[in-house]
N, C-alpha and C positions, 0 to 999 in steps of 0.2 A: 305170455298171452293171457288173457283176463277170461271169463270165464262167460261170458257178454259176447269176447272179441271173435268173429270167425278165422281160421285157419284160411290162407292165401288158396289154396283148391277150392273150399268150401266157399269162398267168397264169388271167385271165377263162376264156378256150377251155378249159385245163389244167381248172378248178370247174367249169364247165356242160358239161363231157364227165362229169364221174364224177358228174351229178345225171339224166344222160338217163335211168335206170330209172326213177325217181321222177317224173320228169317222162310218162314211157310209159304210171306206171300212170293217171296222173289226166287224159290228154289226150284227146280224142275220138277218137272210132275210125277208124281211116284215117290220122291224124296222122302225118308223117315228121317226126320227134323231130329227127334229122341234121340236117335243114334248117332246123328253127327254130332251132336252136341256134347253127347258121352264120349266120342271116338275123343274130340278135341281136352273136353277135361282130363282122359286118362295117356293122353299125348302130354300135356302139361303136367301131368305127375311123373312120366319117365324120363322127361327131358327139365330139369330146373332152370334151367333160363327161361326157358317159358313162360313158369310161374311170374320173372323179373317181369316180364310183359305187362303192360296195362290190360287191363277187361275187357277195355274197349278197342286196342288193337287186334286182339284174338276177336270181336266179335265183326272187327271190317272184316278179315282176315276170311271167316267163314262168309260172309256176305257177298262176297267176289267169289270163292268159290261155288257160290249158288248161282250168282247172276252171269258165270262163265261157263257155266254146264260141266263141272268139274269134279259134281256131287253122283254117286251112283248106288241108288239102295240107301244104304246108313253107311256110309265109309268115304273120304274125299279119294277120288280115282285118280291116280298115278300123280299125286299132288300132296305136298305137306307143309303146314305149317312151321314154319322156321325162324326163332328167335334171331332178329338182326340189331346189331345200333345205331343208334338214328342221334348223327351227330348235334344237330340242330337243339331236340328236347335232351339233350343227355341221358337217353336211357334204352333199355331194349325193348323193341316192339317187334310183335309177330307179324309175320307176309305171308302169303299166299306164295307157295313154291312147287313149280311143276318141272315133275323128272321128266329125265329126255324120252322114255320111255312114251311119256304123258302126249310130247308134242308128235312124236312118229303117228302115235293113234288119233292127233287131230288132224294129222295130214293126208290118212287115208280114209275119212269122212268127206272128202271131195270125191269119190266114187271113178275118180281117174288111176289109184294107185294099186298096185298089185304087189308088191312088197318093199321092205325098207331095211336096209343095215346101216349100222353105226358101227365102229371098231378106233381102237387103239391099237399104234403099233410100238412094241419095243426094241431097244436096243436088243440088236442080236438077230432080231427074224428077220427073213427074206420078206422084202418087198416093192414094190417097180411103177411104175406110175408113168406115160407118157402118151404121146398121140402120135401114131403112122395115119398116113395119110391113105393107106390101102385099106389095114384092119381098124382104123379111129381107136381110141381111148381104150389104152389097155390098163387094166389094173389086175395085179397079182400080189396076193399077203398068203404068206406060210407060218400062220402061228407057233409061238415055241410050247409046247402042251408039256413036255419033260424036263427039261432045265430050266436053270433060274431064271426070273422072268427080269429082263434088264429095265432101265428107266422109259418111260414113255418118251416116244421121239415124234409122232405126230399121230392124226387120229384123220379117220375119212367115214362118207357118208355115201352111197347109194342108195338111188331112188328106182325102183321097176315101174315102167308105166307097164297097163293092161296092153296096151295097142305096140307093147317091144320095145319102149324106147326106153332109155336110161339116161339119169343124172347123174353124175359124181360131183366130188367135191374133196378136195384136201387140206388140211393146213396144217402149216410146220408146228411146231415146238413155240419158237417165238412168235409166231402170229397168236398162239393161243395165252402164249404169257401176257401179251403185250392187252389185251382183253381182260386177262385176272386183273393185271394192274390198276385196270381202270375201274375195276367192279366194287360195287360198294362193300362187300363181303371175300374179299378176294385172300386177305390171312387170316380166316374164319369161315366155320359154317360149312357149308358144304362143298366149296373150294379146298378145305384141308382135310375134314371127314370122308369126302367122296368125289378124292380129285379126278378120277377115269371116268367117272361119269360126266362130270362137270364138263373136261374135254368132248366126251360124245354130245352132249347137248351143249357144248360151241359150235360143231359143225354142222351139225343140225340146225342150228338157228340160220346159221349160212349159207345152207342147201335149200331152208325156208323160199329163199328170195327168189328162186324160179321155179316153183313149184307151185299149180293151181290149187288155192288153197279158200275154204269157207269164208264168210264174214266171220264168225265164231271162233274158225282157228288164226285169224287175221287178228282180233281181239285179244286175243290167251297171247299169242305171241310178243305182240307190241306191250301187254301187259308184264310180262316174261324177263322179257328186257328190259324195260322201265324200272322192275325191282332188281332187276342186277348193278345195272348200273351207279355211281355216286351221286350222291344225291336227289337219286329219282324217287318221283311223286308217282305215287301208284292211288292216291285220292282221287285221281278224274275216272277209275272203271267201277268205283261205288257207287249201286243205287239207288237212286234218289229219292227212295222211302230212308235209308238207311242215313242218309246225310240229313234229310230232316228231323230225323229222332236224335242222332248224336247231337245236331242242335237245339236242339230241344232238353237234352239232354246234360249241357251243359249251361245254360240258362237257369235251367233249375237250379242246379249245382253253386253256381252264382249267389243266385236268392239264399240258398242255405247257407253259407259261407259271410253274407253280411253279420259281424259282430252287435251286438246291442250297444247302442248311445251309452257313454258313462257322461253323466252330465256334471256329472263337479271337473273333468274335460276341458269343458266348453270353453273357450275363452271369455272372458267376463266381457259386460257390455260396457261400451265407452261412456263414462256418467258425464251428465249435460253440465254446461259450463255455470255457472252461476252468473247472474248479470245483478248492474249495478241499483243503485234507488232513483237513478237521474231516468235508466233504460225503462224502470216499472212505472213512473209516470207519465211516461212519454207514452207508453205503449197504452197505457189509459186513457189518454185524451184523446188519443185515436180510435180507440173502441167507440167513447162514446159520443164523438162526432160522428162516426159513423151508424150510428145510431139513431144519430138525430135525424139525419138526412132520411134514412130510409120511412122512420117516421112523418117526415114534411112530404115526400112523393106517396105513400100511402092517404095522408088525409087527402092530397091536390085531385089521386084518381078516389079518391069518393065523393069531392066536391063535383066533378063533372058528370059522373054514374047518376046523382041524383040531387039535382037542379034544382026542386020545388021544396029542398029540405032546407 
């Protein structure tokens, strides 16, 4: 590295300082810009794939979590940026990733819920799942707190409403594989670093569907998925100051990028044919025919303009 060249952090810091306006205007109110922006630089120093990230992925990346309300103080709340690969550009870029933690606390922002559990169960514990028609939907889990804790065999989700009612929700082992499978990150990332959670925030997302929920946490959610998923485009929940600058941004980028003309290059120009001595007096008698004419209809309109001459 040259001495000119900045270091890949110091480069990242250098673009998400000169985006903090943009980022101030689309943040919630209260937001310390400064500190997220630090939070995100010093996340990219612990994590190196990060660094592989473009600038400009880590700067949607915070842009969503501002325009998602996802930011609180100077820290992104129960969300983290997460080096993914993006088959398409061949490279890794950062997303916006919320813990399941993250989506319980948008779901009780609907001011209907009075508490939320998530759990995994493993091999080995006691646990019972069924509906009598007397006492409805029993669920009982007896975690193993002392011995070995066996492989996850499926994970569930309750919901408390304030007014006594309850949701549940379970799913197997295979329902939740058959989901990894499909996810864009599914042998990576936080599928393999934080697969028990991953499972809580499957069931979660599935308990989502009947449960009264914000426009906001409607948004985070459909967002949520969107980056789980293969393939998925998570560019339509960026805001639209942010989309006009990155285009803008790359326009420019464009214009710098054109090379200078070498003009010894050029292709040479096609040289004129050479014509004969038959062609150059032919082309002479015609000039000066033409010629003459114009001079006989000049005299004719002066003969007529002035009569008494």
């Amino acid at each position: 590295m040259s001495k000119n060249e900045l270091s890949p952090i110091a480069e990242l810091g250098r673009y998400l300082d000169g985006k903090k306006p943009i980022l101030a205007k689309i943040a919630p109110k209260g937001a310390d810009i400064d500190k997220i922006v630090a939070l995100a630089t010093f996340e990219a120093v612990k994590n190196e794939q990060l660094l592989q990230c473009s600038p400009q992925s880590m700067y949607m990346a915070l842009s969503k979590a501002c325009q998602l309300n996802l930011v609180a103080g100077g820290v992104l709340h129960r969300s983290h940026l997460v080096p993914l690969y993006n088959k398409k550009s061949r490279s890794m870029e950062a997303e916006l990733w919320v813990d399941y933690t993250g989506l319980m606390e948008l779901v009780r922002r609907s001011g209907e819920i009075a508490g939320f559990v998530a759990r995994v169960v493993h091999e080995g514990e006691e646990f019972e799942h069924y509906f009598d028609l007397n006492e409805g939907e029993i669920l009982r889990h007896r975690p193993n707190y002392t011995g070995k804790v066996g492989e996850p065999m499926l994970a569930y989700a309750v919901c408390y409403f304030k007014d006594g009612q309850k949701q549940v929700e379970v799913m197997r082992k295979d329902q939740i594989e058959k989901i990894r499978s499909a996810a864009r990150s599914g042998n990576s990332g936080p599928w393999v670093t934080h697969t028990e959670e991953m499972w809580r925030k499957t069931v979660i997302r599935r308990i989502c569907k009947y449960l009264p929920l914000t426009p906001e946490a409607k948004t985070v959610l459909e967002h949520d998925t969107t980056a789980d998923i293969k393939d998925g485009n998570t560019d339509f929940f960026l805001p639209e100051t942010v989309k006009e600058d990155l285009q803008t941004e790359r326009i420019a980028e464009q214009v710098q990028s054109h090379d200078p003309i070498d003009v010894d290059s050029l292709p040479p120009k096609p040289k004129r044919k050479s014509r004969s001595k038959a062609a150059k007096v032919v082309e002479t008698a015609q000039t000066a025919t033409t010629s003459d004419v114009a001079t006989t209809n000049a005299a004719e309109e002066d003969f007529v303009i002035n009569p008494d001459r």
